[in-house]
Steps between C-alpha positions, in 0.01 A plus 500: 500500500657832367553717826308818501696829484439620860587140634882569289526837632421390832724184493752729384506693807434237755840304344670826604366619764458198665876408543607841537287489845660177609840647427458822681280323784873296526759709542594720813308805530629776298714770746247767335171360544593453907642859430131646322318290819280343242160298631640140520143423504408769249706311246390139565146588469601701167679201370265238480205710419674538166600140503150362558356721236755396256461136576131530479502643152730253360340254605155571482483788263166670420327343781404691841631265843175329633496334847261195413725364301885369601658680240502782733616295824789275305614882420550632810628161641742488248602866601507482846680131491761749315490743766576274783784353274587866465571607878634143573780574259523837619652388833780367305615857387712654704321843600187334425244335732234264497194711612114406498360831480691521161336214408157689632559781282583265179149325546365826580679619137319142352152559646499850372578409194287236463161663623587806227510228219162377665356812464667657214566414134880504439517829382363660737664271738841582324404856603446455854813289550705736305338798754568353809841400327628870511301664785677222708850491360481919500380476874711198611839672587484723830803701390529684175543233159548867332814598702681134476414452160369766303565339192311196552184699680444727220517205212297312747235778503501532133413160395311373776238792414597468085428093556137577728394755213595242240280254673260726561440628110502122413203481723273778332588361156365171650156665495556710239094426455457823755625709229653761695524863305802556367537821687404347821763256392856600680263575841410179474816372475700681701239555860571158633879471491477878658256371742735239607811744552322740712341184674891384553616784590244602757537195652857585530418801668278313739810214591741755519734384188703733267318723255662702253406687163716278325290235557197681413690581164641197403181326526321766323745481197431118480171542505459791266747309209300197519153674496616745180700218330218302447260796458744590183573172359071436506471875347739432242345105416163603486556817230341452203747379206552761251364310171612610107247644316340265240560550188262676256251246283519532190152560327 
């Protein structure tokens, strides 16, 4: 059976992210993320709530997670059986420890997950996951990510919010049936992924994490080039081809 194109994509990134998680859940813990006091917790809960959505859409793409049926339960056994196997091995790493409330916050990451894909279609789902992606990893360090690297928090910035708008215009052309005016078009486009950074941001205010304007600009830049890229490449598609004049009939 030929594999649909969201199962590759999706397969794609679980192969990569996937082992990249193991390898980084292995090692000692980097001098700078002890050094940015990042939420141990924060992270593990981040982690698998990307893993379980990824796993879910590979393996059962275009179909929402329903509890009658085992599909759903062999799925989050399967993940947690990985978990435990996860902070076992962990106590094998020097600087590392074996430590159930890590494991807590990893089934916490899987149930969340899980109960969005029971709800949720996977775009929208893809949405939500991707949200709660960067609100957490922009709140998740209680010391400034902009001051120890200012490199990596701007790029960060940029295509986290270019990636949600992406995502985001994908999902309006998905029902392009609600015909939405072409002038009403970039609003449309562009309110949600603004919603979210003033919805990060505030809640940055409220947990007492780093704010800056750079931020704010970075994110608006990758939102902006995504939303007018597209806007121009659909202008510039849908003009009307410039056809020769036929010639005259001769009478």
């Amino acid at each position: 059976m030929a594999l649909l194109r969201r199962q590759k994509l999706t397969i794609i990134l679980l192969v990569f992210y996937w082992p990249t998680l193991f390898i980084l859940a292995h090692i000692p813990v980097p001098q700078l993320v002890r050094k940015a006091n990042v939420s141990d917790k924060g992270l593990h809960f981040l982690a698998y709530l990307i893993l379980t959505f990824l796993f879910w859409s590979t393996t059962n793409p275009y179909k929402k997670v329903s509890w009658r049926k085992a599909t759903a339960w062999l799925a989050l056994l399967a993940l947690a059986l990985y978990g435990i196997c996860d902070e076992l091995l962990q106590g094998c790493i020097q600087g590392r420890s074996c430590d159930a409330m890590d494991f807590v916050a990893n089934l916490a990451g899987m149930l969340a997950a899980l109960i969005m894909l029971s709800v949720f279609n996977f775009q929208p789902a893809s949405l939500m996951v991707t949200g709660v992606t960067i609100f957490g990893l922009t709140n998740i360090a209680r010391v400034s990510i902009a001051d120890l690297l200012p490199v990596t928090n701007i790029t960060f910035h940029l295509f986290g919010y270019a990636f949600f708008t992406l995502l985001w215009i994908q999902y309006i052309h998905h029902f392009s049936s609600l015909k939405i005016p072409k002038t009403k078009w970039l609003i449309a486009a562009s309110i949600p992924p603004t919603s979210l950074l003033l919805a990060v941001k505030a809640g940055s205010l409220i947990l007492g994490r780093s704010f800056t304007i750079t931020d704010i600009i970075a994110s608006a830049i990758g939102i902006a080039t995504v939303t007018v890229t597209i806007a121009l490449t659909a202008f510039f598609r849908q003009r009307p081809a410039q056809t020769e004049k036929p010639p005259p009939i001769d009478g």
